[in-house]
PyMOL Python script that loads the backbone (N, CA, C, O; Angstrom):
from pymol import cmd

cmd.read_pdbstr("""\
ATOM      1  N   UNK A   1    -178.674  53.701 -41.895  1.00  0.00           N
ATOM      2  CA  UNK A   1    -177.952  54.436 -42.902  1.00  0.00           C
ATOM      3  C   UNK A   1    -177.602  53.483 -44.049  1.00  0.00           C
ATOM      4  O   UNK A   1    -177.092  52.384 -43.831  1.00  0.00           O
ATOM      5  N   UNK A   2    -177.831  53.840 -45.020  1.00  0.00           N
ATOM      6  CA  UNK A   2    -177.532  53.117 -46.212  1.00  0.00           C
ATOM      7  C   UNK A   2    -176.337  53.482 -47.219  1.00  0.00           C
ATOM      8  O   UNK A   2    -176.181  54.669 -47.505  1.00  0.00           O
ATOM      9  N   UNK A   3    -175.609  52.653 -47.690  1.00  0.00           N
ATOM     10  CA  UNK A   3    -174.397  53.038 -48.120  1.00  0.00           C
ATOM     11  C   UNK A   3    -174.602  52.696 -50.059  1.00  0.00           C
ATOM     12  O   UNK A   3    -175.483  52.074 -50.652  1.00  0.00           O
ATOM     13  N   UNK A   4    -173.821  53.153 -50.387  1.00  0.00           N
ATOM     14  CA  UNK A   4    -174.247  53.500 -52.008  1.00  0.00           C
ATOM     15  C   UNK A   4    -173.354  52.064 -52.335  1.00  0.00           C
ATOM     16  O   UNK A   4    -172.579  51.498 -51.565  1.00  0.00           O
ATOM     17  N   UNK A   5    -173.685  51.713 -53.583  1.00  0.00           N
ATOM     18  CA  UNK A   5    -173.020  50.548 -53.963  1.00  0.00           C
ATOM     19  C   UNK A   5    -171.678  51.061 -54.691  1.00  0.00           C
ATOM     20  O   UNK A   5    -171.587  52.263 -54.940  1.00  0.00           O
ATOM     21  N   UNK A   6    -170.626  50.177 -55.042  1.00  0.00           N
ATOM     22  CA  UNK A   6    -169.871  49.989 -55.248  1.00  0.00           C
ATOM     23  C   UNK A   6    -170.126  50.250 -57.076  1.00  0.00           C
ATOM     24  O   UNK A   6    -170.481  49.197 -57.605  1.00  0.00           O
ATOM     25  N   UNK A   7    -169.997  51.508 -58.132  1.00  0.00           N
ATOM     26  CA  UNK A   7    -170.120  51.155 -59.140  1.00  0.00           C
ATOM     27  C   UNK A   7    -169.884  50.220 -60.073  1.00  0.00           C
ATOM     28  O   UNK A   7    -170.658  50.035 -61.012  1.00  0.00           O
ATOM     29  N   UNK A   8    -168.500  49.371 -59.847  1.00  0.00           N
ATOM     30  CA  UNK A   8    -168.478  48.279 -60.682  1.00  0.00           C
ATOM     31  C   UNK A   8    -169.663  47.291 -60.684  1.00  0.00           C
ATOM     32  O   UNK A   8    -170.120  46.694 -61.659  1.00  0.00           O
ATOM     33  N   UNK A   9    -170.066  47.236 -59.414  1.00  0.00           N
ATOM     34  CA  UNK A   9    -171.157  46.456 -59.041  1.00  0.00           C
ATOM     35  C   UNK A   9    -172.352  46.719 -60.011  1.00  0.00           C
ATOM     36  O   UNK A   9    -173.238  45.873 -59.891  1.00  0.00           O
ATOM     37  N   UNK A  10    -172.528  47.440 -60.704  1.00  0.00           N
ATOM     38  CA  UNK A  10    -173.748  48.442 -60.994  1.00  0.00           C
ATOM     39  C   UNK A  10    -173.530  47.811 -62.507  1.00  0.00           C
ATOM     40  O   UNK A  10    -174.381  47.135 -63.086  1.00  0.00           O
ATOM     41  N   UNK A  11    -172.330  48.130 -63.000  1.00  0.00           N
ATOM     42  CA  UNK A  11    -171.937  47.601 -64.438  1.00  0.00           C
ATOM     43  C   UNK A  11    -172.367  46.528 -65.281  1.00  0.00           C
ATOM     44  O   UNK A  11    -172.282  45.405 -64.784  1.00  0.00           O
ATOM     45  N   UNK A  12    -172.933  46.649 -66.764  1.00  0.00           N
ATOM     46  CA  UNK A  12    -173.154  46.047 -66.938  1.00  0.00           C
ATOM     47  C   UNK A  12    -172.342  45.498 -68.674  1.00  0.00           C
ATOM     48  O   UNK A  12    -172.255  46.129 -69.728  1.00  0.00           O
ATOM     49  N   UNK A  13    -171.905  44.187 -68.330  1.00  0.00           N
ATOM     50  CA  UNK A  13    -171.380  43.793 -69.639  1.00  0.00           C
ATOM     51  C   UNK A  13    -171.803  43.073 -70.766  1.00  0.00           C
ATOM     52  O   UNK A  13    -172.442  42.045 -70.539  1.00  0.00           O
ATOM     53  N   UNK A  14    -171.564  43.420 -72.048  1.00  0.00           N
ATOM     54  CA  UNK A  14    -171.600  42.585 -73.191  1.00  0.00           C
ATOM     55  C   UNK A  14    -171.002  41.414 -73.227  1.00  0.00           C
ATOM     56  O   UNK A  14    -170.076  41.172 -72.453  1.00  0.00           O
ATOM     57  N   UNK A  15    -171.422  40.562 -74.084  1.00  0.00           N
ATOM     58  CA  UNK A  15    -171.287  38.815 -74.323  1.00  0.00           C
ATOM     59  C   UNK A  15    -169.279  39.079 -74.687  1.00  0.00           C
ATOM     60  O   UNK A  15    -168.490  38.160 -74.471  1.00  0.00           O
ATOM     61  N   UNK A  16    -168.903  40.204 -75.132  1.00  0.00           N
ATOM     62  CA  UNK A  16    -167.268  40.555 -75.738  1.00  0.00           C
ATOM     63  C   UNK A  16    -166.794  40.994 -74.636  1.00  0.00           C
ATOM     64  O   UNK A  16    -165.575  40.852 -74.537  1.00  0.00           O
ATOM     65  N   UNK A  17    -167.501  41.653 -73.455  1.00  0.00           N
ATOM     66  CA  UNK A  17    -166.668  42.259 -72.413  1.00  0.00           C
ATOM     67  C   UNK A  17    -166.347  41.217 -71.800  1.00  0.00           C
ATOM     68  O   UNK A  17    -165.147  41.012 -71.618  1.00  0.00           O
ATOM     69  N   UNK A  18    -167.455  40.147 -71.248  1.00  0.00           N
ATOM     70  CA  UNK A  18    -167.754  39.052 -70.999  1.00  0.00           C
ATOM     71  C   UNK A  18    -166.427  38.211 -70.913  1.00  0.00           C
ATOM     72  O   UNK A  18    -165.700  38.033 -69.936  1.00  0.00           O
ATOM     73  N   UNK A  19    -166.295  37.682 -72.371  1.00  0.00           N
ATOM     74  CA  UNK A  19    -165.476  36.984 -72.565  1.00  0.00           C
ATOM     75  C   UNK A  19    -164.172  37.243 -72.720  1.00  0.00           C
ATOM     76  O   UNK A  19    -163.391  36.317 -72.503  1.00  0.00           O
ATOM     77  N   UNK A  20    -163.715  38.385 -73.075  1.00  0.00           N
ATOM     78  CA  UNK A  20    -162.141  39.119 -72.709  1.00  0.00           C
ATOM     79  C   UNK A  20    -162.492  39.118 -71.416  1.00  0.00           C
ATOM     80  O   UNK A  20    -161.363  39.046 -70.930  1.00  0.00           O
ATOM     81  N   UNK A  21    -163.078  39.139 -70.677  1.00  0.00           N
ATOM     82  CA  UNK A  21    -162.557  39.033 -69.091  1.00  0.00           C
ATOM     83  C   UNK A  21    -162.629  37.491 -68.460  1.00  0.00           C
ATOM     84  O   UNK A  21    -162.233  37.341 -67.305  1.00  0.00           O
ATOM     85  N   UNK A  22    -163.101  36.409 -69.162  1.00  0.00           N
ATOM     86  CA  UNK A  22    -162.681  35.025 -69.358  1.00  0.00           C
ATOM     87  C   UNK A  22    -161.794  34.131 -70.061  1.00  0.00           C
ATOM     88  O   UNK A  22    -161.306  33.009 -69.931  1.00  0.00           O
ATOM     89  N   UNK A  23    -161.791  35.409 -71.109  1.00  0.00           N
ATOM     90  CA  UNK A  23    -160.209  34.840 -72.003  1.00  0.00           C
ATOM     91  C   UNK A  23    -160.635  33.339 -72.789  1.00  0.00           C
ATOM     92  O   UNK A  23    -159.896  32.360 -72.892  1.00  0.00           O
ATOM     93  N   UNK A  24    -162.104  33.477 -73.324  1.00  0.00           N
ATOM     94  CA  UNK A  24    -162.516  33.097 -73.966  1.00  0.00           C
ATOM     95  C   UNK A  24    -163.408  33.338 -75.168  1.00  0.00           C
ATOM     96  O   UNK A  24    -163.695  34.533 -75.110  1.00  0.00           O
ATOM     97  N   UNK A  25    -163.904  32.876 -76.073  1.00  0.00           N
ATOM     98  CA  UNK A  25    -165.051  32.827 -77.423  1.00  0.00           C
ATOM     99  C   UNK A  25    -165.950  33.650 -76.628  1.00  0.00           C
ATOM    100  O   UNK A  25    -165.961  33.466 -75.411  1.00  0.00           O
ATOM    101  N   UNK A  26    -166.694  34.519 -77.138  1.00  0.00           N
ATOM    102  CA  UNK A  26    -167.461  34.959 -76.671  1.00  0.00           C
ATOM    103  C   UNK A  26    -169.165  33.320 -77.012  1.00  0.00           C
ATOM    104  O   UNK A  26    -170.011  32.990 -76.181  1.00  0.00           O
ATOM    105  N   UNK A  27    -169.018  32.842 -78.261  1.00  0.00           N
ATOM    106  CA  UNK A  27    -170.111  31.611 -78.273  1.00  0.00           C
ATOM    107  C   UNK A  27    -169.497  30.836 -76.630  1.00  0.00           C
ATOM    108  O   UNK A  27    -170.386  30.253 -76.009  1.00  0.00           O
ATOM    109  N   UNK A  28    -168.304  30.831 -76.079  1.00  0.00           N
ATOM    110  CA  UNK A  28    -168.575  30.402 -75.135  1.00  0.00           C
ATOM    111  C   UNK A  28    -169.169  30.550 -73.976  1.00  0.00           C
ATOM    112  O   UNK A  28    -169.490  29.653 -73.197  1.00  0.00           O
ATOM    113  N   UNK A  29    -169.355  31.982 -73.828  1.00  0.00           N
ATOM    114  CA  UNK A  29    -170.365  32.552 -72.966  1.00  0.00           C
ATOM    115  C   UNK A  29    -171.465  32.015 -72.997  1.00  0.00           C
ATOM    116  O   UNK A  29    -172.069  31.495 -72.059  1.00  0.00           O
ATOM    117  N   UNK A  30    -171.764  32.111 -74.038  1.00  0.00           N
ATOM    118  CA  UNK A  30    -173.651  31.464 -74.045  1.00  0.00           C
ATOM    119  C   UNK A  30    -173.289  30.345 -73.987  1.00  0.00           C
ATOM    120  O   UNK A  30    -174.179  29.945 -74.737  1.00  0.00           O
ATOM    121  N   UNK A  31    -172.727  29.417 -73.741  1.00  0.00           N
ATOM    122  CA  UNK A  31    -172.576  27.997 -73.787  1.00  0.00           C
ATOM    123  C   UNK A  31    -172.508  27.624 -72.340  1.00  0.00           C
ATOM    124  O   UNK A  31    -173.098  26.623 -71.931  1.00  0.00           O
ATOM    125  N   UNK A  32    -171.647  28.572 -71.374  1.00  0.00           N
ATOM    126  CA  UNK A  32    -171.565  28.247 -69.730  1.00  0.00           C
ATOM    127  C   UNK A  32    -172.872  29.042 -69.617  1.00  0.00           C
ATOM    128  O   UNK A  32    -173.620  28.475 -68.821  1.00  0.00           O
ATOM    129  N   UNK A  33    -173.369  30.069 -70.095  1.00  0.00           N
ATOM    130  CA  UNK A  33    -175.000  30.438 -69.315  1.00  0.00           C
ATOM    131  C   UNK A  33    -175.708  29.039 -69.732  1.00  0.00           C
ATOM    132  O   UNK A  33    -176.531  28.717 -68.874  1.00  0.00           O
ATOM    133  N   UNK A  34    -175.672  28.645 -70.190  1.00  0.00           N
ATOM    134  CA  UNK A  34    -176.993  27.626 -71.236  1.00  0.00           C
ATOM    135  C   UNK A  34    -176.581  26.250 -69.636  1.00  0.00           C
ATOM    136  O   UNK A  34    -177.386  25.448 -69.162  1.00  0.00           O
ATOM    137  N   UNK A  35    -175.267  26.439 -69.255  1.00  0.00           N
ATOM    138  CA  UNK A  35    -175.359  24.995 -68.353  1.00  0.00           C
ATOM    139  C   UNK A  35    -175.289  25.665 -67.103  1.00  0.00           C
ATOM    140  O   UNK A  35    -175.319  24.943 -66.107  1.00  0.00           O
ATOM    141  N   UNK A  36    -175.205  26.849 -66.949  1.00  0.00           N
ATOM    142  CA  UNK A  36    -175.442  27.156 -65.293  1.00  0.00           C
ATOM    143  C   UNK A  36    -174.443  27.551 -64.738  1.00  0.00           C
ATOM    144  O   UNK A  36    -174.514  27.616 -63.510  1.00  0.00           O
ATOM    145  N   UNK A  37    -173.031  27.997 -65.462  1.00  0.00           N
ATOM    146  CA  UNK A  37    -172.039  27.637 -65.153  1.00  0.00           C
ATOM    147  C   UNK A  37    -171.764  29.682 -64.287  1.00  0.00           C
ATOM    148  O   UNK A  37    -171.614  30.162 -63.163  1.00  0.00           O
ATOM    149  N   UNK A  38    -171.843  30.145 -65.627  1.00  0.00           N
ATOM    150  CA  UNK A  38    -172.661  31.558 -65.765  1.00  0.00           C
ATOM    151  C   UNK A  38    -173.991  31.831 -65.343  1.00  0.00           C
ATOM    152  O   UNK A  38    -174.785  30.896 -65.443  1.00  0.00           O
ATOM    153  N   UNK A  39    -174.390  32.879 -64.906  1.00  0.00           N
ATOM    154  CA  UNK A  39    -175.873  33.284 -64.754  1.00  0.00           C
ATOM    155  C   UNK A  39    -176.833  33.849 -65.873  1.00  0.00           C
ATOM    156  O   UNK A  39    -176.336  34.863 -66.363  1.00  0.00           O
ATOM    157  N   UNK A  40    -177.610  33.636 -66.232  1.00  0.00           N
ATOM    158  CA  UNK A  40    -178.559  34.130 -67.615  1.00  0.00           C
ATOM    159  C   UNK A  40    -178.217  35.984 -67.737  1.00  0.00           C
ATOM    160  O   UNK A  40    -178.091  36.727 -66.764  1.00  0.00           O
ATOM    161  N   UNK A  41    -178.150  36.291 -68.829  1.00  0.00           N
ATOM    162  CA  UNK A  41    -178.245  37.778 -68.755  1.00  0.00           C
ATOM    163  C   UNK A  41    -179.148  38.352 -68.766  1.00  0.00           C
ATOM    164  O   UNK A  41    -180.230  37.882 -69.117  1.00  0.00           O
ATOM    165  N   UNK A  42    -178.947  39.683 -68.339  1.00  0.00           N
ATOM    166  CA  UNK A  42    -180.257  40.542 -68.765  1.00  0.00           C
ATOM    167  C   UNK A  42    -180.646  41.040 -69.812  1.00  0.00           C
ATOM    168  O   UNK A  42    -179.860  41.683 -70.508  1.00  0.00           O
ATOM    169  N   UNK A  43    -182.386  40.803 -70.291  1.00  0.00           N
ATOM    170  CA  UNK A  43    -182.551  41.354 -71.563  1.00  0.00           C
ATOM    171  C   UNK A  43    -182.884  42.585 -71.779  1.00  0.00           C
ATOM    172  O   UNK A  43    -184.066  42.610 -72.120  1.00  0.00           O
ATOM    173  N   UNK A  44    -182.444  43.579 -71.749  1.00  0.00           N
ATOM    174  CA  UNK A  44    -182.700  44.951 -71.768  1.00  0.00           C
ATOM    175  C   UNK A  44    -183.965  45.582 -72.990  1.00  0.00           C
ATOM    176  O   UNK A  44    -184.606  46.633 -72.982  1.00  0.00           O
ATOM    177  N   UNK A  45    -183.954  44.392 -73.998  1.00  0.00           N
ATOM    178  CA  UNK A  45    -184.116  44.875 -75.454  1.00  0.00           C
ATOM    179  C   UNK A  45    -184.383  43.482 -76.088  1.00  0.00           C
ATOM    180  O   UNK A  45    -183.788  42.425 -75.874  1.00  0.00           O
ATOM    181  N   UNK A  46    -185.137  43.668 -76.690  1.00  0.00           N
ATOM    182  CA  UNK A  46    -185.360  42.482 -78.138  1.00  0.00           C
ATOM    183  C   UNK A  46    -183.751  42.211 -78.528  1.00  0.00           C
ATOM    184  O   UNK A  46    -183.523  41.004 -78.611  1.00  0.00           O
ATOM    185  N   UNK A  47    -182.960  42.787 -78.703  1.00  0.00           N
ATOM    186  CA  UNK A  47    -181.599  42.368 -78.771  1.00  0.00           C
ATOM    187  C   UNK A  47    -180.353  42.979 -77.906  1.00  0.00           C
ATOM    188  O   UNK A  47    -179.135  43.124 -78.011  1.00  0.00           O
ATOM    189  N   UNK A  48    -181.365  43.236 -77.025  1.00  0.00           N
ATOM    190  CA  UNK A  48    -179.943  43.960 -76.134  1.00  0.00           C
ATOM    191  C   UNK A  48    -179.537  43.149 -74.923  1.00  0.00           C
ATOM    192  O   UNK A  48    -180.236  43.535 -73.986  1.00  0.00           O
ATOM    193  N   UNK A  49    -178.872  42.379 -74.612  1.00  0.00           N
ATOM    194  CA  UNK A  49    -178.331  41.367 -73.674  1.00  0.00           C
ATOM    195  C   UNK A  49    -177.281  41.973 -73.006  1.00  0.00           C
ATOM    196  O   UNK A  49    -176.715  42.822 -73.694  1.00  0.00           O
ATOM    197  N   UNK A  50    -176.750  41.789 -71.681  1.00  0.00           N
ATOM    198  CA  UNK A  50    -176.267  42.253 -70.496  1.00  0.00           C
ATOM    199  C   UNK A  50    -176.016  41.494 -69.411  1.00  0.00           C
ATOM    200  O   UNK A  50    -176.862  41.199 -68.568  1.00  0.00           O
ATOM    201  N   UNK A  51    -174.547  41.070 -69.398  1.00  0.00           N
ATOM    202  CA  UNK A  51    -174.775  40.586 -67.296  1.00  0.00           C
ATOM    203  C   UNK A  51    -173.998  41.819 -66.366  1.00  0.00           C
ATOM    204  O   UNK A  51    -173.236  42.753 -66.612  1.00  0.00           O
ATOM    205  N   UNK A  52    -174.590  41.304 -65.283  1.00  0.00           N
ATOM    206  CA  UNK A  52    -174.205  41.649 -64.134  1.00  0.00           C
ATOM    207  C   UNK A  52    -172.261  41.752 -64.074  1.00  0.00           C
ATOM    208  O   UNK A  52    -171.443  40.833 -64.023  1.00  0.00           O
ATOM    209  N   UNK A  53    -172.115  42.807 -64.096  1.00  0.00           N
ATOM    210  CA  UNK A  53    -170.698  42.626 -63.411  1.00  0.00           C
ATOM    211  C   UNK A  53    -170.594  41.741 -61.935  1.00  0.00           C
ATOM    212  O   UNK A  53    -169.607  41.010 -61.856  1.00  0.00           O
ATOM    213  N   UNK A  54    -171.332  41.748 -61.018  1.00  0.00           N
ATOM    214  CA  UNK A  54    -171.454  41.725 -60.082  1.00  0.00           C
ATOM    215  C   UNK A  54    -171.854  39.963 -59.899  1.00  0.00           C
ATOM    216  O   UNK A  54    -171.792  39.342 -58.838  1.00  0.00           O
ATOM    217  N   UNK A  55    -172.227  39.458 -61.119  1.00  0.00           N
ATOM    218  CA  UNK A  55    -172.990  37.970 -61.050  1.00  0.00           C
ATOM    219  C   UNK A  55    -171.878  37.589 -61.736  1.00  0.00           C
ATOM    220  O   UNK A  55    -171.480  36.469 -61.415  1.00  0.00           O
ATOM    221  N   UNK A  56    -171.460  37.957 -62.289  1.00  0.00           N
ATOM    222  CA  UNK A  56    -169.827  37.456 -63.205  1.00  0.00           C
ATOM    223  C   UNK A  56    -169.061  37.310 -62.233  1.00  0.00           C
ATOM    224  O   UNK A  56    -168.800  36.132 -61.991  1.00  0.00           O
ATOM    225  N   UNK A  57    -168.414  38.353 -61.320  1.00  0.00           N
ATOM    226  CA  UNK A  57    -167.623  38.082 -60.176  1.00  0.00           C
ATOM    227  C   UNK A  57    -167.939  37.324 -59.368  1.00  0.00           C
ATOM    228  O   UNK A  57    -167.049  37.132 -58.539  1.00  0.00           O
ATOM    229  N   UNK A  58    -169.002  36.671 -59.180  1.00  0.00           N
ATOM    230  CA  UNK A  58    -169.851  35.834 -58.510  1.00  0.00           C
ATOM    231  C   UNK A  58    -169.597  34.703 -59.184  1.00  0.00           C
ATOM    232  O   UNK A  58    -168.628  34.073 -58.760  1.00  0.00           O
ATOM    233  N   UNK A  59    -170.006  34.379 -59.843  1.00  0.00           N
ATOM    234  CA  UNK A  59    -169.522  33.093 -60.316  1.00  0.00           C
ATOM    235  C   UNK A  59    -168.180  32.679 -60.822  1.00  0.00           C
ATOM    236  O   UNK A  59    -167.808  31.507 -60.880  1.00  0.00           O
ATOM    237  N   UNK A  60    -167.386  33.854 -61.230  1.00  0.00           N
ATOM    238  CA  UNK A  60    -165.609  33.543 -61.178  1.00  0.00           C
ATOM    239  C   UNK A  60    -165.177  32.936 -59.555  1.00  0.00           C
ATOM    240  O   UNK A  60    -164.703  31.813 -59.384  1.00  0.00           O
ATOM    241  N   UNK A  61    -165.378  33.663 -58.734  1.00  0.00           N
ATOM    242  CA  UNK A  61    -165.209  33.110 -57.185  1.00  0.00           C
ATOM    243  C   UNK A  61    -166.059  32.284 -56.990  1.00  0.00           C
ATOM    244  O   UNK A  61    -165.418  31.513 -56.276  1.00  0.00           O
ATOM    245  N   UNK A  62    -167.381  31.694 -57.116  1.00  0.00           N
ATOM    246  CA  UNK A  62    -167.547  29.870 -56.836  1.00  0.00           C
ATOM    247  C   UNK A  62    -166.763  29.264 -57.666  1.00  0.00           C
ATOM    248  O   UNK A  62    -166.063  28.395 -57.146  1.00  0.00           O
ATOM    249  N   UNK A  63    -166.593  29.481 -59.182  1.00  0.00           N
ATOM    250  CA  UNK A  63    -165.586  28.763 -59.674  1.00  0.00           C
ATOM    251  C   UNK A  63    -163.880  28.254 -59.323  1.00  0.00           C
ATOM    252  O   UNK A  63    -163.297  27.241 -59.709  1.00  0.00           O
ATOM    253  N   UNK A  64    -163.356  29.441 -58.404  1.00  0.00           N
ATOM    254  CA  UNK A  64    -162.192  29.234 -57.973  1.00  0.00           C
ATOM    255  C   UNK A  64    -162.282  28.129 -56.652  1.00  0.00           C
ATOM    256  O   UNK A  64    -161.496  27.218 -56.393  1.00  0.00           O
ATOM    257  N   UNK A  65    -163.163  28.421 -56.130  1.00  0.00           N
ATOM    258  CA  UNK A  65    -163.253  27.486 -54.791  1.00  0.00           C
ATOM    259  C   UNK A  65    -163.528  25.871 -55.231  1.00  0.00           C
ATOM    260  O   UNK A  65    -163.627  25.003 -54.364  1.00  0.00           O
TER     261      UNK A  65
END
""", "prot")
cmd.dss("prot")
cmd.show_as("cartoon", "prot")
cmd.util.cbc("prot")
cmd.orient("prot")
């Protein structure tokens, strides 16, 4: 039996959602993806960029540990 995911999980944020939920520059976003710190986003589009809610929470919790 398979269980449905969790919608936040599913969510996907802008480089501004991003960073109001880091409480930082959004140029700082691309600055922790660029070193690994963050995970690369998704490119949806020639200009449409996106992460993972789900890879964000992911890397906020290795960061806390």
């Amino acid at each position: 039996m398979t269980t449905d995911p969790d919608p936040t999980e599913l969510q996907l944020l802008s480089v501004r959602d991003v960073a109001r939920l880091l409480q930082v520059h959004p140029r700082s976003i691309w600055r922790l993806a660029a070193a690994g710190v963050l995970p690369a986003p998704v490119r949806l589009g020639p200009k449409l960029v996106r992460w993972r809610a789900a890879d964000i929470s992911r890397a906020i919790e290795r960061a806390a540990q």
